[in-house]
N, C-alpha and C positions, 0 to 999 in steps of 0.2 A: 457291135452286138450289145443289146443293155443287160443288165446285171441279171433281174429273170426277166426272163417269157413266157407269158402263160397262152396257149393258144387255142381258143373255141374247146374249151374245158367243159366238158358235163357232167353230173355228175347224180347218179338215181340208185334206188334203193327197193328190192324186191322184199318184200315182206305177204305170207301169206296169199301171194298170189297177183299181188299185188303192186304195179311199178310207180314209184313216187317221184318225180322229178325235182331235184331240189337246187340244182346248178343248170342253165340251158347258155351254153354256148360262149363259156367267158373270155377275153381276150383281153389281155392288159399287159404292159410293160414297165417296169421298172427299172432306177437307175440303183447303181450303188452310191451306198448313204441318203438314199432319198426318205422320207417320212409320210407315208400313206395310213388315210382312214378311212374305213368300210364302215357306213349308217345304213339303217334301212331296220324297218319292224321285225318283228320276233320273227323265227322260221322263215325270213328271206333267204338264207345259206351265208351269212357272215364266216357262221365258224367252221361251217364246213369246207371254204375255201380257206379258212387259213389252216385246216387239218390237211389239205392236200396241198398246198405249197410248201409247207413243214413235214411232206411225207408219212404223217401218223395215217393217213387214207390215200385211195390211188383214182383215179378220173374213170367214168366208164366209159369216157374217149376224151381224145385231146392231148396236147402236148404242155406240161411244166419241165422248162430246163432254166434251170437256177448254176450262174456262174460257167457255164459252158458243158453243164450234166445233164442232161435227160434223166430224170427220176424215174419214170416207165421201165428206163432201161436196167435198172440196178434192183440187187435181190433182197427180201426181206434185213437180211445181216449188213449186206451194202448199203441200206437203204438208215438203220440204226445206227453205222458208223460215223455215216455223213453227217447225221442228222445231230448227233450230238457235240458234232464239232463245229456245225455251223450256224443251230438257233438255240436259239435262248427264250424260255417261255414264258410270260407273267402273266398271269390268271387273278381274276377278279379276287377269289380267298388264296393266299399266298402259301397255305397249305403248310406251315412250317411243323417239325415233329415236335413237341411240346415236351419231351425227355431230354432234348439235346439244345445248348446254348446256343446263342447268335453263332457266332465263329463257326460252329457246327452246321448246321444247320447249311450255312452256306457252303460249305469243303463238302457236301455230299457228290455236286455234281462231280467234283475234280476225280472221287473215288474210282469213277469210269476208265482216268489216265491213267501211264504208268509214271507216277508224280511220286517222290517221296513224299513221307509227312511233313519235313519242313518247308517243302517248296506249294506242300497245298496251301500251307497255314497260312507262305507271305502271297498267296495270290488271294487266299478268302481276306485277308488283312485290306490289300490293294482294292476290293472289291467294296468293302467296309467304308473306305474312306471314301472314295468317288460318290459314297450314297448317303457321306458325310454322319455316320452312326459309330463313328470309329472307339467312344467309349461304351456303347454297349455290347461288345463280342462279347463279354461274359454272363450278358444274361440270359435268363429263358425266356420265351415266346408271351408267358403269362404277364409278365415285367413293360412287355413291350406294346406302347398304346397303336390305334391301327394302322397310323399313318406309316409309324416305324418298323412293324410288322410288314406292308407292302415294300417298305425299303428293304427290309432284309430280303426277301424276296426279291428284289429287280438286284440286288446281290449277288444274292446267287445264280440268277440265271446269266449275267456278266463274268463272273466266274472264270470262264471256261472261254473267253474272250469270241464269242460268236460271231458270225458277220451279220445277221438277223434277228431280231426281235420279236417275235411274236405276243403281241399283249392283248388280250379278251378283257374289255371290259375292268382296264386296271386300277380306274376311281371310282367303279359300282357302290363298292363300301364304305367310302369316307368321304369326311365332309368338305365344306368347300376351303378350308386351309389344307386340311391335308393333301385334299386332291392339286391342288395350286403347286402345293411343295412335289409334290410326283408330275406333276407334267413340266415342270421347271429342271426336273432331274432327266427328264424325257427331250428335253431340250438340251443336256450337254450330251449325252449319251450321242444326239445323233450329229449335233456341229461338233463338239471337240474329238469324241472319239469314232465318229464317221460310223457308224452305227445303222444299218436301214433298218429301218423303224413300219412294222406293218399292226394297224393297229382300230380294233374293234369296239366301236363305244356308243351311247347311247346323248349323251353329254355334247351337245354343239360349241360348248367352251374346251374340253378337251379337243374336240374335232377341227376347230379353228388354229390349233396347234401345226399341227400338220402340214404339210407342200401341198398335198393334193385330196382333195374328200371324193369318193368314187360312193355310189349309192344304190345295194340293191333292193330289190325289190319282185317277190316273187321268183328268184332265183336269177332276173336278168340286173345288167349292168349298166345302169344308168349315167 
């Protein structure tokens, strides 16, 4: 059985009276630690399927079972618990809170565990170094130029040691070193620490990264 299965997924949206189709009939499988990229033009449904294999949305049919769980099957609460144990998000702006230092910033997600404060610290520390920014925990976000802003960010979403990766669009904002140095960190993430890597880009030098580029188009799967 592979790691997920997403099986003839759809996925539409009533607005007004109105039904939108925006996923028809997705099927795909993945392995664990595998590294997958979704291309395809704006409003194809990129991120709507990664909102539904990450549980944040649910299919209006179809089956995602990830790891041997049916996500259909599990409740709102069920569905939050899994999810923050088992993805990890990176988002094109890294969203960091601009009051709270590096170090912080990243020990947010851990907040969710029953972790003490020391054992969050040496996991946000352990997190730090893998994304190799280990003398900046004590700055702020203002301090930190974008490239190391998106590291703190894939920081923290490693954190919390995930089995999945979710990344939208993670080099949108930086330029072509920066982005170089993050898809280089995207490459140990997923051979040293076995990491599946699912991941949304516009960028055919990021997408050549990858094991496999899948491509939609109008909501189908090309």
């Amino acid at each position: 059985m592979e790691f997920m299965e997403i099986q003839d997924v759809s996925k539409s949206y009533l607005e007004a009276g109105i039904v939108t189709k925006v996923l028809e009939k997705i099927t795909l499988s993945i392995r664990k630690s595998d590294y997958r990229c979704l291309m395809g033009p704006s409003g194809s449904g990129k991120t709507t399927l990664l909102n539904l294999i990450s549980g944040l949305d649910r299919p209006t049919s179809g089956s995602i079972r990830i790891n041997g769980i049916e996500l259909n099957t599990l409740t709102e609460s069920q569905l939050s618990e899994w999810r923050k144990k088992m993805i990890g998000f990176i988002f094109q702006q890294p969203h960091l809170i601009p009051v709270l230092k590096t170090i912080e910033n990243i020990e947010l997600p851990l907040l969710l565990f029953p972790l003490s404060k020391k054992e969050r610290r040496r996991r946000a520390q352990a997190a730090l170094e893998i994304v190799n920014l280990p003398e900046r925990s004590t700055y702020y976000p203002r301090q930190l130029s974008g490239g190391q802003k998106q590291r703190v960010g894939i920081a923290r979403a490693i954190a919390t040691d995930p089995s999945i990766l979710i990344a939208d669009e993670p080099t949108g904002n930086l330029d072509e070193k920066a982005s170089s140095e993050i898809l280089e960190l995207f490459d140990i993430l997923n051979q040293a620490l076995g990491k599946t890597i699912l991941m949304v880009t516009h960028d055919p030098k990021a997408a050549e990264r990858a094991h496999l580029i899948h491509h939609l188009e109008k909501g189908n799967l090309r």
